[in-house]
C-alpha positions as CSV (number, residue, x, y, z in Angstrom):
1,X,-2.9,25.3,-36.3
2,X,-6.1,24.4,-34.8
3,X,-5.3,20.9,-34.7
4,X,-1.8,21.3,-33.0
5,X,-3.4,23.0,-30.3
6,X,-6.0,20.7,-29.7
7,X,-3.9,18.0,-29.8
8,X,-1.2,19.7,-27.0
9,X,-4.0,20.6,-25.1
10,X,-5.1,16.8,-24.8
11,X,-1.3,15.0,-24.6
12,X,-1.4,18.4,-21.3
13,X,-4.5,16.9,-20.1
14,X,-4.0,13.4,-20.3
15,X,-0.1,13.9,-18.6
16,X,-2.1,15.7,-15.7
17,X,-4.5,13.3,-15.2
18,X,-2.9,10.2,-15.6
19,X,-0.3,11.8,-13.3
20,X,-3.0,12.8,-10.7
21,X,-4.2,9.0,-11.1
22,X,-0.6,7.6,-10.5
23,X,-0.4,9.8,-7.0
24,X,-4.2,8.4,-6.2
25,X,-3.6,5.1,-6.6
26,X,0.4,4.9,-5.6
27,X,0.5,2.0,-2.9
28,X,3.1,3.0,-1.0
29,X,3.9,6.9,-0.3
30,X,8.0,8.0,-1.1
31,X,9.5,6.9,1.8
32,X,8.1,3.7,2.3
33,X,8.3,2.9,-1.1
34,X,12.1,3.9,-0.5
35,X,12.4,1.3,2.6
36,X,10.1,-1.5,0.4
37,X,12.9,-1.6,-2.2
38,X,16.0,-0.8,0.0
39,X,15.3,-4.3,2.2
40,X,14.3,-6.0,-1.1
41,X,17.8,-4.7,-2.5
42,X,19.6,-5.8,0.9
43,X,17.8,-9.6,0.8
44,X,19.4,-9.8,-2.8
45,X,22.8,-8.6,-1.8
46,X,22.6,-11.0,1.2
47,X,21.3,-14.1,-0.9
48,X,24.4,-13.2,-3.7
49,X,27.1,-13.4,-0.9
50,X,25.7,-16.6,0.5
51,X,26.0,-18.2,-2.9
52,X,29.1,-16.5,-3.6
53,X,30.5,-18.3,-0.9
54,X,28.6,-21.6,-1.9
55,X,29.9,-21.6,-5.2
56,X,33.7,-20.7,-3.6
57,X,34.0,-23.8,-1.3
58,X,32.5,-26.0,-3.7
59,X,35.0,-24.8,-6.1
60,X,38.2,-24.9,-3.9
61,X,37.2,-28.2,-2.7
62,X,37.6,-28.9,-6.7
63,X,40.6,-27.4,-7.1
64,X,41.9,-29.3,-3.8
65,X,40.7,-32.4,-5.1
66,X,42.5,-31.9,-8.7
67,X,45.7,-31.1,-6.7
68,X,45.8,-33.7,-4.8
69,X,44.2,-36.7,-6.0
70,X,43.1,-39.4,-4.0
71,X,44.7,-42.8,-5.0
72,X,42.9,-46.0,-5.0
């Protein structure tokens, strides 16, 4: 029994202090952290569009090309 409380008393102790250590050494506080990853989240959204679109005229210029064929 002696054991089991020794050893919850340390996994309590370390969760506190590595806690405590996480909130001293955080680099950004909540809200900027928030904004940090909401315009990372918005430059990937913007980059998949632009090569959405790429990928789409590249692809209908295919498609135009296979429909109709230019003769030599």
């Amino acid at each position: 029994m002696k054991k089991a409380m020794a050893f919850i008393f340390g996994a309590v102790l370390g969760g506190v202090l590595g806690g405590i250590t996480a909130l001293l050494l955080a680099p950004y506080s909540g809200e900027e952290l928030r904004t940090v990853i909401q315009k990372e989240v918005d430059t990937i959204q913007i980059e998949i569009k632009e090569a959405a679109q790429k990928k789409r005229a590249e692809l209908e210029e295919q498609l135009d090309e296979l429909i109709h064929p230019q003769e030599s």
